[in-house]
DOVEX-742372 format. One record per residue (C-alpha): residue in one letter; x, y, z. Coordinates in pm, whole numbers, plus 50000, padded with zeros to 5 digits. Layout:
<rs>
aXYZ ...
</rs>
This chain:
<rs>
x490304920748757 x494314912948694 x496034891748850 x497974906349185 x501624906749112 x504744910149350 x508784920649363 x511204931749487 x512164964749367 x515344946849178 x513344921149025 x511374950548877 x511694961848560 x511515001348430 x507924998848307 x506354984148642 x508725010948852 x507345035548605 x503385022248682 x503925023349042 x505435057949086 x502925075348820 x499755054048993 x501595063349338 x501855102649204 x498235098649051 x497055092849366 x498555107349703 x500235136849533 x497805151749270 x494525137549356 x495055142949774 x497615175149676 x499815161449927 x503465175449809 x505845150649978 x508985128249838 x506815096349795 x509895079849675 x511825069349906 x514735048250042 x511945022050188 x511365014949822 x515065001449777 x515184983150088 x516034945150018 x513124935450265 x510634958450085 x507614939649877 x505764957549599 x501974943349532 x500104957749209 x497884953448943 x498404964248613 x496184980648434 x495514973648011 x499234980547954 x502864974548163 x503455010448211 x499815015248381 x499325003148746 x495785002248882 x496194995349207 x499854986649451 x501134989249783 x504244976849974 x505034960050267 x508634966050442 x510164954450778 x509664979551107 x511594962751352 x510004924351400 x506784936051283 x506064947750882 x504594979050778 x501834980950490 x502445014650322 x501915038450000 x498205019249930 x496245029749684 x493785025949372 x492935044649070 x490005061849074 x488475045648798 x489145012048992 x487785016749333 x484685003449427 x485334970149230 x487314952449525 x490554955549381 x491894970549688 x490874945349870 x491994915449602 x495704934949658 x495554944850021 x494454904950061 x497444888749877 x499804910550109 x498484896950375 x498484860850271 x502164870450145 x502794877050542 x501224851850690 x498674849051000 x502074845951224 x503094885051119 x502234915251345 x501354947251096 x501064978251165 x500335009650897 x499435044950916 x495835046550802 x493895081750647 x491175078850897 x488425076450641 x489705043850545 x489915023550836 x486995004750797 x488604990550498 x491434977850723 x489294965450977 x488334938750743 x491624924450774 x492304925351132 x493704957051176 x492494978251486 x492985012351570 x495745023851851 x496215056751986 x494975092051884 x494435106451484 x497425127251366 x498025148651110 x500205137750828 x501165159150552 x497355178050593 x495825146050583 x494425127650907 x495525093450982 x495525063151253 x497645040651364 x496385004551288 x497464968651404 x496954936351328 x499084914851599 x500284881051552 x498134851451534 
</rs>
């Protein structure tokens, strides 16, 4: 597996934004047929830190997510893995340096699709409140508080 990389998005360059938003598209928009503006203004934000993995070239991403500020706390969104990827831990291996990249000190929060909160649970994270529906898709609430 490649190694986990991480930016800001102006210390990225055209072919990593490229791999994110087509790996990003791949995923939630085509795959889930979830029609939504995935990019956003949270993606700019000077706070806002990309994670990925690329894939056999620059222009592929296999696997990314960002954290951003909510508030004191931070805010893991837009995860996800290629399908050819998952099931190798490569979600994890990503999902894993974010968190190190925060620290034990950080409270997180992120809007989980229900199925995969068992994933999150490995890290901490615990459920809070009721399932919702977002964009046809139903997710949680999930928190990891501060150590």
């Amino acid at each position: 597996m490649g190694e986990v990389k991480r930016g800001k998005f102006a210390e990225l360059d055209g072919a990593t934004l490229f791999a994110l938003a087509r790996l990003r598209q791949a995923v939630f928009v085509v795959e889930q047929e979830c029609a939504y503006p995935d990019l956003d203004d949270y993606d700019l934000d000077a706070a806002t830190v990309h994670f990925w993995v690329e894939g056999e070239t620059p222009t592929e991403a296999v696997a990314c997510l960002r954290v951003l500020r909510d508030g004191e706390a931070w805010k893991v969104g837009r995860v996800c893995c290629a399908r050819p990827a998952r099931g190798t831990g490569l979600s994890a291996k990503v999902f894993g340096a974010a968190m190190d990249f925060l620290g034990p000190e950080a409270e997180v929060t992120l809007g989980a699709q229900t199925y995969a909160a068992g994933f999150y649970r490995r890290f901490g994270f615990a459920e809070e409140g009721e399932a919702y529906d977002e964009d046809g898709i139903m997710h949680i609430t999930m928190r990891r508080p501060a150590a």
